[in-house]
N, C-alpha and C positions, 0 to 999 in steps of 0.2 A: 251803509251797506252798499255795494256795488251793483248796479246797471249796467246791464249788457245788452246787446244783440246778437242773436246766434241759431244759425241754421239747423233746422233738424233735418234727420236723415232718412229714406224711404223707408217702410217697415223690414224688407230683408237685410238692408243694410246694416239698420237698429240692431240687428237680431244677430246677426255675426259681430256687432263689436261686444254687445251683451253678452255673446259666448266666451270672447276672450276678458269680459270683465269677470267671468262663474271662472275661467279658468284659474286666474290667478289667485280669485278668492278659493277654489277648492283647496289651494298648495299653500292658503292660509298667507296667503302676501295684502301685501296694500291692493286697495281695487276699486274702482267708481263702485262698483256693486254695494258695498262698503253703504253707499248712502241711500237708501232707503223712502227720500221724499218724495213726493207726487212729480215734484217737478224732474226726477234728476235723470235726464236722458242723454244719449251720444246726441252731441250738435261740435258745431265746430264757431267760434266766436269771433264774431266781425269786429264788435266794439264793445270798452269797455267805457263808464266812466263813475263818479261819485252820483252825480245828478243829472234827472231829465227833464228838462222844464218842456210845455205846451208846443212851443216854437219848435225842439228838436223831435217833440211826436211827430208834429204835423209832418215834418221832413222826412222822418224814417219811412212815414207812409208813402213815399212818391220813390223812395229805391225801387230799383227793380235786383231783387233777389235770386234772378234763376231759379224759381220755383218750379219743378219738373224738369229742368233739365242735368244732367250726369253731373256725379261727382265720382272721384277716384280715393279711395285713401291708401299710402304706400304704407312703407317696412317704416319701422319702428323709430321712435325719434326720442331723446333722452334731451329735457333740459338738466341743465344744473344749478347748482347754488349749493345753500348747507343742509338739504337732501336733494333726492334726486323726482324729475315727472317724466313720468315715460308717456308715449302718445302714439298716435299713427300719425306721422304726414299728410296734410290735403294737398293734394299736388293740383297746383294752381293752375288754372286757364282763364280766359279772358274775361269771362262772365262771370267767373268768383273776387278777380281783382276789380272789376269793375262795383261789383255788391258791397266788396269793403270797402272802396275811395266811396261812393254814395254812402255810406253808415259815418266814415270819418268827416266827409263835411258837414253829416246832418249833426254830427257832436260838436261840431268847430268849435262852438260857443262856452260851449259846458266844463266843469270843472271834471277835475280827477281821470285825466286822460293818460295812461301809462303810454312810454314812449317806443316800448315795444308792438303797441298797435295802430304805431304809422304808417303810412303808404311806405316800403320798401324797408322796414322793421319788421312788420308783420310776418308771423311765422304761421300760416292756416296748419290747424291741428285736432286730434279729438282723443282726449286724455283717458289714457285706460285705469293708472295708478298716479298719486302723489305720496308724498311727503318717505319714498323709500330711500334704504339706507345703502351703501354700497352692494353689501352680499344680498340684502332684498332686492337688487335691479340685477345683480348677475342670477339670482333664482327667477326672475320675471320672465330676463331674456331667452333662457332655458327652458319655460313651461309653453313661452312663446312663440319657439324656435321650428313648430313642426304646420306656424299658421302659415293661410296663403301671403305672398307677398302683395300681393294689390286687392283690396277689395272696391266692385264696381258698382252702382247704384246711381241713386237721384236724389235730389233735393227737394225734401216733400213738402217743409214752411218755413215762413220765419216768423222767428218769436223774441218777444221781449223780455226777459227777467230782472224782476222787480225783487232787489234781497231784501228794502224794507217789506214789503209788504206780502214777500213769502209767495208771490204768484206769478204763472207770464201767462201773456196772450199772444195772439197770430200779430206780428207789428202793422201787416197790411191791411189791419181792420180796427177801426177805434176800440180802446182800451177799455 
């Protein structure tokens, strides 16, 4: 299962992407809302990998994250493949590229690193819907189309998720 790192976002923040996760789910589309776990909140994800051994805890804990300070997310962002993910943009500034290069060396070592969350791969994002099909992302963009274009906030922690073990914690505090 997958290991990550990934930013959560202040409570009003949470609370406007969560509006647009009800919205899509009201029009009956794909929607993070969709999932249901304890854990499954708007964050935006620094690092991915298969494993984290001891070595790259210890490391994650010495990033410095931008905890409290501003995040921006813009207008809508469609990856593709053989369906489609829609997201918001994090429009990046110093102190967010600076949080991901600290998460990518503290993985340096580790297996199962996708090559799209390398320094200047990396796409900062925070997923409203997956796995839609053509005319479910032209209904998405449509339900979508009356949000604001930038929403502004802070970067309230960061956290680890653990997909064996179903849990995360604050990464700047032992696990």
């Amino acid at each position: 299962m997958v290991q990550s790192v990934e930013l959560v976002l202040d409570p009003d923040l949470d609370a406007a992407v969560r509006g647009e996760w009800a919205l899509l789910l009201d029009a009956d589309l794909p929607s993070q809302a969709r999932h249901t776990g304890e854990s499954n909140a708007p964050h935006v994800t620094l690092g991915v990998a298969d494993t984290v051994d001891d070595a790259a805890e210890a490391a994650l804990r010495s990033v410095r994250y931008g905890v409290g300070g501003p995040v921006r997310l813009g207008g809508l962002l469609v990856f593709t493949g053989r369906t489609f993910v829609l997201s918001r943009v994090v429009v990046p500034t110093e102190t967010l590229l600076a949080a991901h290069r600290g998460v990518h060396d503290a993985l340096a070592h580790v297996s199962g690193r996708p090559d799209t969350t390398a320094p200047g791969a990396w796409t900062p994002h925070v997923t409203l819907a997956r796995r839609l099909d053509a005319a479910q992302l032209a209904a998405a963009l449509e339900v979508l189309a009356g949000r604001p274009r930038e929403l502004d906030g802070t970067i309230m922690a960061a956290r680890r998720w653990d997909g064996d073990a179903r849990r995360t914690w604050d990464v700047t505090r032992a696990a």
